[in-house]
N, C-alpha and C positions, 0 to 999 in steps of 0.2 A: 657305265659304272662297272667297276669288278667286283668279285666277289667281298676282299675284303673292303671294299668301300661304302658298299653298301650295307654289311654286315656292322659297319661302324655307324652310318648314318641310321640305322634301325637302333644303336642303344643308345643316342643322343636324345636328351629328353629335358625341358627346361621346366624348371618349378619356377611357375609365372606367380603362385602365391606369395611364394616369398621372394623373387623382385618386386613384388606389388607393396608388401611389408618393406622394405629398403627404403623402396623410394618415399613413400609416407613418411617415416618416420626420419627422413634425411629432410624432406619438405616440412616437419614442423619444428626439428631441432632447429634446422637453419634460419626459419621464419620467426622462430621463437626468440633466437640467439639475437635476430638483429631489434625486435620488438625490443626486448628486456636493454640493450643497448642505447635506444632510441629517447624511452623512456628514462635511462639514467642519464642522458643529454639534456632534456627537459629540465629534471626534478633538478637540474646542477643550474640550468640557468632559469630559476623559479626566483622572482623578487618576492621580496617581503611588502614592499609597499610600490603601487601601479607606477607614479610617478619617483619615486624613492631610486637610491644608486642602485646598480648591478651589483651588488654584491649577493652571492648567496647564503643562507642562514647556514648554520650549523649541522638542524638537524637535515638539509639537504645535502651539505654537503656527504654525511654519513647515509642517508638513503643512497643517493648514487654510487657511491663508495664500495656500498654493498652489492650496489647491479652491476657494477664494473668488474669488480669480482666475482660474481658468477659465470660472467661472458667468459674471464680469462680461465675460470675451472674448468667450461665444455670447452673451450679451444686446448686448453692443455690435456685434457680428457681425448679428444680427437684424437688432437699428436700422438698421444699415448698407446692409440686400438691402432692406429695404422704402422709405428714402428717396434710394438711391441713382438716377439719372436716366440 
């Protein structure tokens, strides 16, 4: 190694805490994102009655409506911190 090489690999130093922080919190927004997704899949194809049509009520359609929305807030929210300048 030369001087300056290793003068540079001496103030190279990684903060493992806060990749440790990143990746947590990348692992429960994204776990979270597809739960609250999954759930608004559910609540949409929720019958009202076991043998009854597929149709779904009202107030489900408005609960999912509302989970679907949130998904599309953190996805726009995403987009947002990554090309924002």
């Amino acid at each position: 190694m030369t001087a300056t090489a290793s003068r540079l690999a001496a103030d190279v130093s990684v903060a493992w805490a806060d990749i440790g922080k990143v990746i947590g919190i990348s692992l429960l927004v994204g776990v979270g994102l597809v739960v609250v997704f999954a759930v608004g899949v559910r609540v949409l194809s929720y019958r009202a009655a076991p043998d009854g049509p597929h149709t779904p009520t009202r107030a489900s359609i408005v609960v999912a409506g509302v989970l679907f929305l949130i998904c599309a807030a953190v996805a726009t929210y995403g987009i947002y911190l990554l090309v924002k300048k």
